[in-house]
N, C-alpha and C positions, 0 to 999 in steps of 0.2 A: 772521250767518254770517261769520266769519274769513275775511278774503282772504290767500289764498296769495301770499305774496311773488313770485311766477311769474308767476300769474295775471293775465289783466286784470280791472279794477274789476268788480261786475258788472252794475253800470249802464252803462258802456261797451259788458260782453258785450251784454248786452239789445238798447241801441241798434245796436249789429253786426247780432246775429241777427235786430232787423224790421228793416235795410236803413237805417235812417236815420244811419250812420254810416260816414262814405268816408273819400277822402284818404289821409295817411299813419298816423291812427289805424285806420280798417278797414284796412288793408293791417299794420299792427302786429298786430293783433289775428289776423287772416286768418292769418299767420305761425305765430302761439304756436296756434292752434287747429289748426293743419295736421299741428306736429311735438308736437303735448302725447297722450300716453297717455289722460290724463284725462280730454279732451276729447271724447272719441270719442262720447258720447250727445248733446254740443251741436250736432256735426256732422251726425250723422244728424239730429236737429231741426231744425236750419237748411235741409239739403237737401230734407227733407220739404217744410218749409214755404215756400220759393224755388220748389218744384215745382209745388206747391199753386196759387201767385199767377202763379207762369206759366201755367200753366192754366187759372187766371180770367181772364188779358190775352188771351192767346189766343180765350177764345168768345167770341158776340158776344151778349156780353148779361151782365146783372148772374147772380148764381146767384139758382134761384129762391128757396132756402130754407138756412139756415146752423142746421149743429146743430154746439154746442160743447161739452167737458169745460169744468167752470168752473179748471179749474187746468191749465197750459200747462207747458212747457218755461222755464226759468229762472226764473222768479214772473211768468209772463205767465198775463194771464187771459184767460177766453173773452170778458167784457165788453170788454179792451182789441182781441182779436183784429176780435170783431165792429162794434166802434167805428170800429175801422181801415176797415173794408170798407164799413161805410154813409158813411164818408164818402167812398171811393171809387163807391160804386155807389147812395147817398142813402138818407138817412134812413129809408125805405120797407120797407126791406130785412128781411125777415121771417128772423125769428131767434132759436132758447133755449137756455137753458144747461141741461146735465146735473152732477151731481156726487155725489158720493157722499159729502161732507160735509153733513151737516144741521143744522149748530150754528145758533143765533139769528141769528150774526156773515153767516154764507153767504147767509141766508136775506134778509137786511137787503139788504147788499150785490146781491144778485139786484134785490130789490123798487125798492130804490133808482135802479139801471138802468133799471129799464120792461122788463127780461128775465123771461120767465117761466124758472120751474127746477125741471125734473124731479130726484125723486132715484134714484138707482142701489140696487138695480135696476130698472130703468123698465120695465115692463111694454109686450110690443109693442100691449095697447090701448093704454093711455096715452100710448102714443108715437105710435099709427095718430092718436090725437085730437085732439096737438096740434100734430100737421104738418097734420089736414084744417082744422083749424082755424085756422091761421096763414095758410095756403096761400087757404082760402076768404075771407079778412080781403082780401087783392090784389086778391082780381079784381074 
């Protein structure tokens, strides 16, 4: 993807958008996303997502179960989201990825995580089955 000369890197945006990037680089970035047109779906994903983990800091307790698209806002994946979270809230953390891509590549990438990965569209059995099933794995 061709970076706009405007634009920040968008590995920079990325690390902005999970938080791992402060100082006077998030404050740069924070800037050009504030007043750019363009930007406006990275924003709502950001605030989504800020809302999201405030939400988690907020309860008292890990979630019980995490269901993810496997493709995210900026090339974040569900693998990287949910990475993020068991290492917040430990490895334990019951969790699958959905997609609607079915190439070998997706399928790999899934199996290789230890993520199970429903495909879209996911039937509400299949889905009642492997949340009873994820869920009865914890207790």
């Amino acid at each position: 993807m061709p970076v706009h000369p405007v634009h920040p890197d968008p590995e920079e945006l990325a690390a902005w958008q999970a938080g791992d990037l402060s100082g006077s680089g998030g404050d740069r970035i924070e800037a050009h996303v504030d007043s750019c047109a363009d930007c406006a779906g990275v924003v709502a994903a950001v605030e989504r997502g800020r809302a999201a983990l405030a939400g988690l800091a907020d309860h008292r307790g890990p979630p019980h179960l995490v269901i993810s698209d496997y493709f995210l806002a900026n090339g974040t994946t569900g693998i990287d989201v949910i990475g993020r979270l068991r290492g917040a809230f430990g490895e334990g953390l019951p969790a699958f990825l959905i997609s609607g891509d079915t190439t070998r590549e997706r399928m790999r990438e899934a199996e290789s995580s230890g993520l199970p990965l429903l495909h879209k569209p996911v039937s509400p059995m299949a889905l009642r089955s492997m949340v009873n099933q994820l869920l009865r794995a914890v207790r």
